[in-house]
GUVOMAR-11813 format. One record per residue (C-alpha): residue number from 1; x, y, z; residue in one letter; chain. Coordinates in nm, 3 decimals, always signed. Layout:
<sites>
k|x|y|z|r|c
NUM|X|Y|Z|A|A
...
</sites>
This chain:
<sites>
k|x|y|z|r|c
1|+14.420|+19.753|+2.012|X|A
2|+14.747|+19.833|+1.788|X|A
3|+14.939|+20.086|+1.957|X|A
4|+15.307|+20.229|+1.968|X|A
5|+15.453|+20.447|+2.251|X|A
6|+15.689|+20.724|+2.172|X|A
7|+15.904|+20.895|+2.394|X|A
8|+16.251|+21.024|+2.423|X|A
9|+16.471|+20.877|+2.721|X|A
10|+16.326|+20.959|+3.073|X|A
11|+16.018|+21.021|+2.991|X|A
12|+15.869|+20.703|+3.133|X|A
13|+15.787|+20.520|+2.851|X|A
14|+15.874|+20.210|+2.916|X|A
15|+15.655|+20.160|+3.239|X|A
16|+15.358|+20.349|+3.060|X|A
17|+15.403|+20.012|+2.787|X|A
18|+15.351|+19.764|+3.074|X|A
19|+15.060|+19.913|+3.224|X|A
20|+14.906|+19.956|+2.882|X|A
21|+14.938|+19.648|+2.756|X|A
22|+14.832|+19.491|+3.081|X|A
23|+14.516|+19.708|+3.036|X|A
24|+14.445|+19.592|+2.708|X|A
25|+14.533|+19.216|+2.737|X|A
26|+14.756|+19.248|+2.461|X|A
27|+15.202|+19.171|+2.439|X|A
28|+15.428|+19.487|+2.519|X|A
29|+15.697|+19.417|+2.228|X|A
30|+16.026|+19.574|+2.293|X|A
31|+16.327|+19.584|+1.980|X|A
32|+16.517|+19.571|+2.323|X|A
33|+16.368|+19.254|+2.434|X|A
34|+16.359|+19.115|+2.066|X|A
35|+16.694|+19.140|+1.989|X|A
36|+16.801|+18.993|+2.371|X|A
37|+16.559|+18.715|+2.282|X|A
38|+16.640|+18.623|+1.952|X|A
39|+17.043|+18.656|+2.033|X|A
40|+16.986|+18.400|+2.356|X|A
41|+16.794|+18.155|+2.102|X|A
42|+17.057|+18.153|+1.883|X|A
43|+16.789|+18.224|+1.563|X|A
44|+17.002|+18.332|+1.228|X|A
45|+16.874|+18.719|+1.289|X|A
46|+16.997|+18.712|+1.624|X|A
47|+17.325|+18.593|+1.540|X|A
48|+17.352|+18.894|+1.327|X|A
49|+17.172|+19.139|+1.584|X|A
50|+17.451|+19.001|+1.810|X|A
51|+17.764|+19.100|+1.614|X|A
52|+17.608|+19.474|+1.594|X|A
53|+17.528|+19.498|+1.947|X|A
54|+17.834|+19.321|+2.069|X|A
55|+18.027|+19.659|+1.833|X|A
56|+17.806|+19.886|+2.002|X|A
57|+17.655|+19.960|+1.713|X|A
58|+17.247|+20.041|+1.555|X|A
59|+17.089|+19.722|+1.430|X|A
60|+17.005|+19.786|+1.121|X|A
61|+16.682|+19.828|+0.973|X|A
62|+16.637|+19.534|+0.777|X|A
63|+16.739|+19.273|+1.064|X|A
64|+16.528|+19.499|+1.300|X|A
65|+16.238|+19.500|+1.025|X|A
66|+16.267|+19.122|+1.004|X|A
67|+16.248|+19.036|+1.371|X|A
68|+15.966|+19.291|+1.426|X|A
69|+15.806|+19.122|+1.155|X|A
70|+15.832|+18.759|+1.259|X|A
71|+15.773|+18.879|+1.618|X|A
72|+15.429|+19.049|+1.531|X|A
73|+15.302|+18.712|+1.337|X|A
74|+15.313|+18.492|+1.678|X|A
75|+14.989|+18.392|+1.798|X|A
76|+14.969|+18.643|+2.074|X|A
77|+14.962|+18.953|+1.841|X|A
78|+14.636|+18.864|+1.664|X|A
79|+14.441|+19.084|+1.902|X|A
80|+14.686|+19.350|+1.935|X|A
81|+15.015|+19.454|+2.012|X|A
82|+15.216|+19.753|+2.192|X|A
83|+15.497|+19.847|+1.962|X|A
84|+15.794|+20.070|+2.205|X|A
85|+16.125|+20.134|+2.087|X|A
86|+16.008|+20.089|+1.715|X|A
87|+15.932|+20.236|+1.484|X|A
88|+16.218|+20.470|+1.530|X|A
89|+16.292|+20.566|+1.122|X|A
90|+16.039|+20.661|+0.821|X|A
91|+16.199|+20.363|+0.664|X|A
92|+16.109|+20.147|+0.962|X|A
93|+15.716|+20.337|+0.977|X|A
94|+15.698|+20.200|+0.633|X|A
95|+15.833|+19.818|+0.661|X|A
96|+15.557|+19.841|+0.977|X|A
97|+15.280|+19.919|+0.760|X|A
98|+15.394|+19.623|+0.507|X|A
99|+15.405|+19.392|+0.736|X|A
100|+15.021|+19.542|+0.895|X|A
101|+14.867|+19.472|+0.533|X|A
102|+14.964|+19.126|+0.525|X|A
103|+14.700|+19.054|+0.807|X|A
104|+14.487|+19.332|+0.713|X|A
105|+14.513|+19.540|+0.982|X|A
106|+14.675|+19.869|+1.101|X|A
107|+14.809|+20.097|+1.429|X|A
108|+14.514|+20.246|+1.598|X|A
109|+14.717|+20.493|+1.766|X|A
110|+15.084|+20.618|+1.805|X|A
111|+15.110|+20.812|+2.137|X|A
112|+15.397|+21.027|+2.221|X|A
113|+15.489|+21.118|+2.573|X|A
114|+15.617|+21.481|+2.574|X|A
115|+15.817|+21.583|+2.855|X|A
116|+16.011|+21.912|+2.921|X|A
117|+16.373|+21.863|+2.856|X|A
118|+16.463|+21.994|+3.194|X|A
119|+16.291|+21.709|+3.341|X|A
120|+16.381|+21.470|+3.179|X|A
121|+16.781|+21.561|+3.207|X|A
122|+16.725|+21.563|+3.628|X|A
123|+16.536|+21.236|+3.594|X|A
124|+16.767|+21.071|+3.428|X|A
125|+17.075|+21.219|+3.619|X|A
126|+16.900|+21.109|+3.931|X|A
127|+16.838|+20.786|+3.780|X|A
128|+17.190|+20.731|+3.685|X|A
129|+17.370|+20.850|+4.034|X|A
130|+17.111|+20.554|+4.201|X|A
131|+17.275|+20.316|+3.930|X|A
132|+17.600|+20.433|+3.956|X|A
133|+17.634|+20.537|+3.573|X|A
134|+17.906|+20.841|+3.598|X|A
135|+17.887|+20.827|+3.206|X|A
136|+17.526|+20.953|+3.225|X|A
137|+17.611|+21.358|+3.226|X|A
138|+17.390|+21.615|+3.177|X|A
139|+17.569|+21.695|+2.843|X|A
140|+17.534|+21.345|+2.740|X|A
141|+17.145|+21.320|+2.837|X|A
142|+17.117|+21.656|+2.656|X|A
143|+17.263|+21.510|+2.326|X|A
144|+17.056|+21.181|+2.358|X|A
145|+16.756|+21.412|+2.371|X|A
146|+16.880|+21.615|+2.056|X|A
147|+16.923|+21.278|+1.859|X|A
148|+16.562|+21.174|+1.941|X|A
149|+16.407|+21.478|+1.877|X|A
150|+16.594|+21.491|+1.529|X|A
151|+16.519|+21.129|+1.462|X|A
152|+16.134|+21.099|+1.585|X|A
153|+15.999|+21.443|+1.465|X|A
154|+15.955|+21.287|+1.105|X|A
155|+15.734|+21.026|+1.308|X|A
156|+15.528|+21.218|+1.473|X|A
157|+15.484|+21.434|+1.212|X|A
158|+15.394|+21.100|+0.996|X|A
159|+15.172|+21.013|+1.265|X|A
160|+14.974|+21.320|+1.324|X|A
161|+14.929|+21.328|+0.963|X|A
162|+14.766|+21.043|+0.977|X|A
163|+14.503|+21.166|+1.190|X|A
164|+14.646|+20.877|+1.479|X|A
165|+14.880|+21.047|+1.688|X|A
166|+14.822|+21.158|+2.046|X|A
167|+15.068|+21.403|+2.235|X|A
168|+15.049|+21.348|+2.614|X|A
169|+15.167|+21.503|+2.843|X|A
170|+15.436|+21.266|+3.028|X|A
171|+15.479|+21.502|+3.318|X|A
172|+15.425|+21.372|+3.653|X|A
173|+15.295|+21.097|+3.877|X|A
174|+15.303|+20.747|+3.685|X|A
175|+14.952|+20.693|+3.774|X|A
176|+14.895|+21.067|+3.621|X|A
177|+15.022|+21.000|+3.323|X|A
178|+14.832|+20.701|+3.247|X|A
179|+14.479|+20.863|+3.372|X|A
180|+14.592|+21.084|+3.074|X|A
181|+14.672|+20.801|+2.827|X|A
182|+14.382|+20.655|+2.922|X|A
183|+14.108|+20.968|+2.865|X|A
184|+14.285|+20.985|+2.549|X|A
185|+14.247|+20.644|+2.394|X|A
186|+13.895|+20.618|+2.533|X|A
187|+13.728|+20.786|+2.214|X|A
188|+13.988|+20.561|+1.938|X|A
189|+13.800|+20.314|+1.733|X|A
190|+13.985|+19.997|+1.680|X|A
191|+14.035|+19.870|+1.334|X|A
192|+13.923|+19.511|+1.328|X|A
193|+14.127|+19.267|+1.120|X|A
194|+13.972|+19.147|+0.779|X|A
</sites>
């Protein structure tokens, strides 16, 4: 199975990727966890991941695009993968689907967890006053959510056009939400690789 996870912040994406890809035997890949990996190895793309991060700054696509890249080719990905935090641009939907024809194969599904916005602003305030993050406001939250909703609508859109994309509903009980992720990838066919 080659799936991504969508979702905006607080909506629970993250710990729907684990228990996804531990259902399906197959590598949760974070851009997160890529770019932490490849800047503690030292590797030439995470040397330059580092000096954007270190700024505060995006990645940009093409170092992004590169490690995704070299990251899907390990040996782990041939039966799958479980793409979250990427793609996030058109321009990164369509370096994704270069580097899928190389191996011959393509996303089975692109699931997007849609939570009300009023939700997701109390669950992340609560999460931040347990953290102690006074910088998380609801203002701030509110913008993140505007960015994402800007950036990923093209996605979706891309997605659903595609005839691949599956809206859930992220509201709720973790275990909820993945019954529902789960009822809705039961009917997917998985494209073999040629």
């Amino acid at each position: 199975m080659r799936l991504l996870i969508m979702g905006p912040p607080g909506s629970g994406k993250g710990t729907q990727a684990v228990q996804l890809a531990g259902r399906f035997g197959i590598p949760a890949i974070s851009t997160g966890d890529i770019f932490r990996a490849n800047a503690a190895e030292g590797t030439a793309l995470g040397r330059r991941a580092r000096r954007y991060m270190d700024a505060g700054d995006y990645v940009p696509d093409h170092v992004t695009n590169a490690m995704v890249r070299a990251r899907l080719e390990d040996p782990d990905c041939v039966h799958g993968f479980l793409l979250d935090g990427y793609p996030r641009t058109l321009r990164q939907v369509a370096a994704l689907d270069e580097a899928l024809t190389e191996p011959g194969t393509a996303l089975d599904c692109a699931i997007e967890l849609v939570v009300d916005q009023d939700v997701l602003v109390d669950r992340l305030l609560r999460r931040a006053q347990s953290q102690g993050r006074a910088d998380d406001t609801a203002q701030v939250i509110r913008r993140r959510q505007e960015v994402y909703d800007q950036q990923t609508a093209p996605l979706t859109n891309h997605y659903a056009e595609r005839g691949i994309l599956h809206r859930i509903d992220g509201d709720g009980q973790v275990a909820r939400v993945a019954a529902r992720i789960a009822e809705s990838l039961a009917g997917v066919p998985v494209k073999v690789s040629s």
